[in-house]
C-alpha positions as CSV (number, residue, x, y, z in Angstrom):
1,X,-1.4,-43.2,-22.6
2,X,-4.0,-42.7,-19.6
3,X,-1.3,-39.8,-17.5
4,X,-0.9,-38.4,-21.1
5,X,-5.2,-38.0,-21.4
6,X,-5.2,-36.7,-17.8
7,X,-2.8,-33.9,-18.3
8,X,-4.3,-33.2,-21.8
9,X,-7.7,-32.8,-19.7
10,X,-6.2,-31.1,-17.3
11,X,-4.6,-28.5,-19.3
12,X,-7.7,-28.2,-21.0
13,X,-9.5,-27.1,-17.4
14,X,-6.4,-24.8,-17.1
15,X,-7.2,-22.8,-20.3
16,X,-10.9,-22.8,-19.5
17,X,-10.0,-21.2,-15.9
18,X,-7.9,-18.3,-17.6
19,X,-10.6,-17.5,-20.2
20,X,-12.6,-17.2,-17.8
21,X,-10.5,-15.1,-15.3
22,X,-10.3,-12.4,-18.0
23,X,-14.0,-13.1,-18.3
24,X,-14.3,-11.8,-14.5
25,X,-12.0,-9.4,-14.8
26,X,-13.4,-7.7,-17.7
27,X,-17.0,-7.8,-16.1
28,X,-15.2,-5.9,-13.1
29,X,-14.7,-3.2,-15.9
30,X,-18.4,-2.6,-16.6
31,X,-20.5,-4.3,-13.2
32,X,-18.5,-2.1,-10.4
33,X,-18.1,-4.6,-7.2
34,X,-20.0,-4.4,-4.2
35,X,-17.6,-3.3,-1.8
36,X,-17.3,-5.0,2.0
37,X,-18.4,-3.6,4.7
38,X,-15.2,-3.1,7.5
39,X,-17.1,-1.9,10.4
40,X,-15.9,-3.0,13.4
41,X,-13.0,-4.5,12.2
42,X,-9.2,-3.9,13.7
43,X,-7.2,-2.4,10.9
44,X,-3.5,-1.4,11.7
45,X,-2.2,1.8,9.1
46,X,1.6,1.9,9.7
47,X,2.8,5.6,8.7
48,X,-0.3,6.4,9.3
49,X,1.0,10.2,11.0
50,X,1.1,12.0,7.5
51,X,0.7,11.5,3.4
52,X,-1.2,8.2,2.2
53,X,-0.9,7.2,5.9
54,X,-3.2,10.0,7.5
55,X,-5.6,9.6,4.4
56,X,-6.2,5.4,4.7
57,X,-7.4,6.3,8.1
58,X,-9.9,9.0,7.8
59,X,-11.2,6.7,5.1
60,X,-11.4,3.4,7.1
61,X,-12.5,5.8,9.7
62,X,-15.8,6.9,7.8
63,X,-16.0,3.1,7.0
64,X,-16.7,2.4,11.3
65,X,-13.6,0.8,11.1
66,X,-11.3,0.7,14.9
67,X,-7.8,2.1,14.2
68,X,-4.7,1.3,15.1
69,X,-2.3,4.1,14.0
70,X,1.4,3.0,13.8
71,X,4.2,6.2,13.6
72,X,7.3,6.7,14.3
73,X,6.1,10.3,15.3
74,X,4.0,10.4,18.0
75,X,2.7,14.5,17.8
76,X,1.9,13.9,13.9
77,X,0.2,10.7,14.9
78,X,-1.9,12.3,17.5
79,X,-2.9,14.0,14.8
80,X,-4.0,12.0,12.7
81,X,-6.1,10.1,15.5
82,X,-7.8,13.8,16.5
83,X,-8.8,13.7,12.6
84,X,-10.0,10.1,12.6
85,X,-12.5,11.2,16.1
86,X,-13.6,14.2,14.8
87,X,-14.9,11.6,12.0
88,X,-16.0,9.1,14.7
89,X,-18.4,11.8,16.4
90,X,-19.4,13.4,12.8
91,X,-21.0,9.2,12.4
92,X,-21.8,8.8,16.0
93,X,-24.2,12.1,15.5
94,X,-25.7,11.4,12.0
95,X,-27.3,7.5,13.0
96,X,-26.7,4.4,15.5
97,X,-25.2,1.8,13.8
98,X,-27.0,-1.2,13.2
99,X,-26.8,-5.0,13.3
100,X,-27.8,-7.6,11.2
101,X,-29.7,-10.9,12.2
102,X,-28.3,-14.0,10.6
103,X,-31.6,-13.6,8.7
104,X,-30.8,-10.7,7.3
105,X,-33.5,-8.5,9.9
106,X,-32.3,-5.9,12.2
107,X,-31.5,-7.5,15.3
108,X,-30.8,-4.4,17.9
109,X,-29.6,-0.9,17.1
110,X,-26.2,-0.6,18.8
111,X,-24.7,2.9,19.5
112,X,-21.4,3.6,17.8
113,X,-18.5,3.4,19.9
114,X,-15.3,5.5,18.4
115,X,-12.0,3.7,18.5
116,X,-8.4,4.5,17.9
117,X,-5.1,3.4,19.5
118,X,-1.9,5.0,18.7
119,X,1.6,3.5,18.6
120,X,4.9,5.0,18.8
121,X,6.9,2.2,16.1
122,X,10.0,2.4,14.3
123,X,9.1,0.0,11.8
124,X,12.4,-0.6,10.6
125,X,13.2,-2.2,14.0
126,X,11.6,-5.7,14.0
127,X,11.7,-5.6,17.8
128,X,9.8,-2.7,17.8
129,X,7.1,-3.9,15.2
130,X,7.0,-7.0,17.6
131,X,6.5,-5.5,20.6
132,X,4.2,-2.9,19.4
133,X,2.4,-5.7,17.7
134,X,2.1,-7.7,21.2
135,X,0.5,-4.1,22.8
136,X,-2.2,-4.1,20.0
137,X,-3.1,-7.7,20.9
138,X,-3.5,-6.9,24.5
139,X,-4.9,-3.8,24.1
140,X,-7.3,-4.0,20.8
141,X,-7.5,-7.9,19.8
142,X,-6.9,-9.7,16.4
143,X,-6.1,-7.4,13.7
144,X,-8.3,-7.9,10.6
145,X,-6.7,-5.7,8.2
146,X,-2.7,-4.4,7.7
147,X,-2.1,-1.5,5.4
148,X,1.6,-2.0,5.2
149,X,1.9,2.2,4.3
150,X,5.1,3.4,5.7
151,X,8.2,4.5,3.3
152,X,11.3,6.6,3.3
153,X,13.2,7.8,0.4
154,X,17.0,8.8,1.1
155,X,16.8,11.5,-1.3
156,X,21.1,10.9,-2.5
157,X,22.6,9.5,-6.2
158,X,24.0,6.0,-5.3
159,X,27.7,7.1,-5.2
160,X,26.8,10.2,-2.6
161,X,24.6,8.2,-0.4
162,X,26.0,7.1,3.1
163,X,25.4,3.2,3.6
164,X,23.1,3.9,6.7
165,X,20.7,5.7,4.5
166,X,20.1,2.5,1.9
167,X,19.9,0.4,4.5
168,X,17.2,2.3,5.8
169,X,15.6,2.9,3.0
170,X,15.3,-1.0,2.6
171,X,14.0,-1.7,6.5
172,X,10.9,0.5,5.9
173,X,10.1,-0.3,2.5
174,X,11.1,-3.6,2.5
175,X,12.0,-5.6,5.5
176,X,9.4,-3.8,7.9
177,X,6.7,-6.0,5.7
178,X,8.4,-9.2,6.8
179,X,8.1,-8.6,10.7
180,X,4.8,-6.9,10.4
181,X,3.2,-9.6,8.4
182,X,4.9,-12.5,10.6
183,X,3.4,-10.5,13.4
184,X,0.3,-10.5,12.4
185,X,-0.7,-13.5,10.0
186,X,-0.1,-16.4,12.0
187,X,-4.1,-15.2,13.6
188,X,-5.3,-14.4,10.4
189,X,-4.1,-18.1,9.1
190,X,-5.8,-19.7,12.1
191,X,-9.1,-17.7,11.5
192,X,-9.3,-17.9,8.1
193,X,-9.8,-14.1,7.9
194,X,-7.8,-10.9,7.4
195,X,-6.5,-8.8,4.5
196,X,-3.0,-7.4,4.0
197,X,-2.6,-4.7,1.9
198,X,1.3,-3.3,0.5
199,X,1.4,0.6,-0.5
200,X,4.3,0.4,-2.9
201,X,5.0,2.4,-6.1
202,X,5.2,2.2,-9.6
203,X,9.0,2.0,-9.3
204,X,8.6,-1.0,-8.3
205,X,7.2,-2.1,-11.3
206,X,9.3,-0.2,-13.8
207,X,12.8,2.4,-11.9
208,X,14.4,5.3,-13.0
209,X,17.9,6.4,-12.5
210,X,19.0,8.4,-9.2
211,X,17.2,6.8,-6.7
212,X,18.9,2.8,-7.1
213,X,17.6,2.2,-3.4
214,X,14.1,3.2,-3.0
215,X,13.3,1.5,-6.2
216,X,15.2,-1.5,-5.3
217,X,13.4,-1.4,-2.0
218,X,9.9,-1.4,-3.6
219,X,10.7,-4.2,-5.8
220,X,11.1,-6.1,-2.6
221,X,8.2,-4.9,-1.1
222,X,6.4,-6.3,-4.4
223,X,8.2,-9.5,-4.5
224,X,7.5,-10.1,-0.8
225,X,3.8,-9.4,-1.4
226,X,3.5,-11.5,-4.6
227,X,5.2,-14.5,-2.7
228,X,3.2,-14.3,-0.3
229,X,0.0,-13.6,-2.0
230,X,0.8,-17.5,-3.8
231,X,2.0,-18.5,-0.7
232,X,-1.8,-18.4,0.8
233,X,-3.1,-19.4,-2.1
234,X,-1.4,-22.2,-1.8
235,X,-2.6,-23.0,1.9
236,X,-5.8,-23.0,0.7
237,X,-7.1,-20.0,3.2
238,X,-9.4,-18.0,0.6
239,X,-10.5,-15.5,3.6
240,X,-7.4,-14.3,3.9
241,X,-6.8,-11.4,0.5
242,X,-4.1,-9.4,-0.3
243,X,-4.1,-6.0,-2.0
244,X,-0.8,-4.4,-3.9
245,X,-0.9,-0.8,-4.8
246,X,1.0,0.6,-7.3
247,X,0.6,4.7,-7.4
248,X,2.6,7.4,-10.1
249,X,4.6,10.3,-8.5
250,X,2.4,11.3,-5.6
251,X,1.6,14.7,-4.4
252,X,2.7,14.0,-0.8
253,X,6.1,16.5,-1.0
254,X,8.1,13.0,-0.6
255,X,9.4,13.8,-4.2
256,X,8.5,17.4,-4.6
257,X,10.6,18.7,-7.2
258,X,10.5,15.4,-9.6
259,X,9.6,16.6,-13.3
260,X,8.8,14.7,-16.6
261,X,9.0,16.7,-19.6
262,X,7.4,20.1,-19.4
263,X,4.9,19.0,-22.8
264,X,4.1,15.8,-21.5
265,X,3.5,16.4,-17.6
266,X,0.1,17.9,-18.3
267,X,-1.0,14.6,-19.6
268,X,0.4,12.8,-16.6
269,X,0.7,15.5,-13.5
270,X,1.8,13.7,-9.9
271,X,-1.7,12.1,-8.1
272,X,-3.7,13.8,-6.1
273,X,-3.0,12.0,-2.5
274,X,-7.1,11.8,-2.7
275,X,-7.4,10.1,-5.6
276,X,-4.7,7.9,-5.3
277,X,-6.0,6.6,-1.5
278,X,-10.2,6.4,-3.5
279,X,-8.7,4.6,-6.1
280,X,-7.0,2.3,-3.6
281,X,-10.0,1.9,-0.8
282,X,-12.4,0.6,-3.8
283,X,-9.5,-1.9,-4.9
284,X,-9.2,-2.9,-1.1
285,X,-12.9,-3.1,-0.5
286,X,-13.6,-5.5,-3.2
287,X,-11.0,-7.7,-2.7
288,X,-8.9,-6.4,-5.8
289,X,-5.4,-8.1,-6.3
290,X,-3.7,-5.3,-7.6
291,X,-4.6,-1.8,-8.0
292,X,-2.3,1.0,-10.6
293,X,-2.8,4.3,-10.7
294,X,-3.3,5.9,-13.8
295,X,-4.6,2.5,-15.3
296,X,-1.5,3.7,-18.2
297,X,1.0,2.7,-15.2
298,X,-0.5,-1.1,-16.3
299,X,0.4,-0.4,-19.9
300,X,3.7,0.6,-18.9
301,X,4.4,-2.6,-16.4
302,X,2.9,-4.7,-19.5
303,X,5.3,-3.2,-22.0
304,X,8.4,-3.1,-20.2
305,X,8.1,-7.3,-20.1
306,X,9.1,-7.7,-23.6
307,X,10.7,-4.7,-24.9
308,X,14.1,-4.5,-25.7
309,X,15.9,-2.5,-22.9
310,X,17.1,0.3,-25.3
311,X,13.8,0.8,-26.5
312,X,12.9,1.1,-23.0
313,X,15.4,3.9,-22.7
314,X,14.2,5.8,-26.1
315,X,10.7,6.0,-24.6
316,X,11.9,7.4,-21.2
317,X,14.0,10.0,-22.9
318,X,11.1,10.9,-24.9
319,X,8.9,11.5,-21.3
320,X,11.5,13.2,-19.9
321,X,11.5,9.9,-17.4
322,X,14.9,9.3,-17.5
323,X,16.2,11.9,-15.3
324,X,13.1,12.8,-13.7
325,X,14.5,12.8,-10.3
326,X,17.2,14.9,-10.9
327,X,15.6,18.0,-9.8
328,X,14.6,16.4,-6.4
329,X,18.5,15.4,-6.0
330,X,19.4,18.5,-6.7
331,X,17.1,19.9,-4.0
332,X,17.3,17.8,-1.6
333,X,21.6,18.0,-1.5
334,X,21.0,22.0,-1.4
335,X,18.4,22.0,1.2
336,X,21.1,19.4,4.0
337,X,24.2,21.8,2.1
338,X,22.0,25.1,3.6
339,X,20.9,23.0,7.0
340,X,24.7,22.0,7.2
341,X,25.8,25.8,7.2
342,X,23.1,26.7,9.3
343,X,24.7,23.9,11.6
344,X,28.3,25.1,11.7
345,X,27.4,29.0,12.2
């Protein structure tokens, strides 16, 4: 009778909790967070040379943040670290940055001092992501923040794919978040500080047809980060968060080509690469779980979980979702056909 009163009581604390989660949540809605401050902190962007990559950084950068650019291409990561100094000297010219007293008083005025490493990392290569990892922690210190960015798509229907290019697909999408993380966590754990953040995609929430391995590869990624996510939670380390984002079709060129139907696509055009990386920096900077964008993506993710699946399938056909990605099969197997001639003239 008493264990049956304590896990009626206890229940009864359980509902009060998720009340008043969606309490929170909703008041996130109307009262916009403040967002954290990151200056001075070591935050590593992997793909950081181009796309979402190249934009995390100038906006970490205008945050005072020190870089640490992962890419497997070194000239486009240069790049991206000229970009992220022209923003260091832009601050470092406008004011000095200052320090707080644990008072709350300014202490001293300290002059800003511009930082960014680069690394050449093939982060599908868990040797390389550990031995670049081992460089930052000589060279830079403890990382505070990982944007776990980097992504491939193969660009080939299932049947016409060759087996190299799924399995890389999956080792940057997927597995490169299992050696970066154990790379970098086990500091983060013993501090009791850090943030991890996983760029994924919609299709990893919800997957269309003709591209079977980047969506299985973002599931992963999602399943790795929600695991994990509990998996801290469970260690009681609350200063460690974690950060999913979950963008539509983006306007990088990765999918140029992809099309919804032409009546519907002006209602839901690919993101703007700006938008989608503002969107995700305010989610980051207040410690936000999960971030979609457009907020319909949530609407979608919600109503997939109880639909049938052939209802599923008469609402894609309606968008035009179904076979979206057929036009960027199609160009992507002319443009290697053309480079292929090209290569036997």
């Amino acid at each position: 009778m008493m264990n049956a009163m304590v896990i009626f009581a206890e229940f009864f604390v359980v509902i009060l909790k998720v009340l008043w989660a969606f309490v929170t949540a909703g008041a996130k809605w109307v009262v916009r967070p403040k967002e954290k401050s990151v200056a001075g902190q070591v935050c590593v962007i992997t793909g950081a040379g181009s796309g979402l990559g190249r934009l995390f950084a100038k906006e970490f950068a205008r945050r005072r943040a020190v870089l640490v650019l992962w890419d497997i291409n070194s000239q486009s990561n240069e790049e991206t670290a000229e970009l992220v100094r022209e923003i260091y000297r832009e601050l470092d010219s406008e004011s000095p940055m200052s320090k707080e007293g644990a008072i709350g008083e300014l202490e001293e005025v300290l002059p800003f001092k511009p930082q960014v490493y680069t690394y050449v990392c093939d982060v599908g290569k868990r040797e390389s992501v550990y031995s670049t990892a081992e460089k930052v922690r000589r060279d830079v210190g403890n990382v505070d923040m990982l944007i776990n960015n980097a992504g491939v798509v193969s660009g080939h229907h299932l049947l016409e794919c060759p087996d190299e290019l799924i399995e890389r697909t999956m080792l940057v999408n997927c597995h490169a978040h299992f050696w970066t993380t154990k790379a970098f966590l086990p500091k983060m754990l013993e501090l009791n500080h850090g943030h991890i953040v996983t760029v994924a995609s919609s299709l990893g929430l919800f997957s269309t047809a003709g591209v079977e391995d980047y969506c299985a590869s973002k599931f992963g990624a999602i399943g790795f980060h929600e695991s994990l996510s509990h998996e801290i939670k469970a260690s009681d380390k609350d200063g460690i968060k974690m950060t999913l984002v979950c963008p539509y079709l983006v306007d990088t060129g990765m999918f140029k080509g992809c099309r919804i139907r032409k009546e519907i696509e002006p209602f839901l055009p690919p993101l703007k690469p700006e938008f989608c990386v503002t969107q995700s920096m305010r989610a980051i900077l207040t410690d936000q779980a999960m971030i979609c964008t457009p907020r319909i993506v949530y609407m979608v993710n919600f109503m997939k979980s109880f639909l049938p699946f052939e209802a599923i399938v008469c609402m894609y056909r309606f968008l035009g979702a179904d076979k979206c990605m057929y036009p960027f099969l199609a160009q992507r197997k002319e443009l290697m056909n053309n480079n292929e001639a090209k290569g036997d003239i």
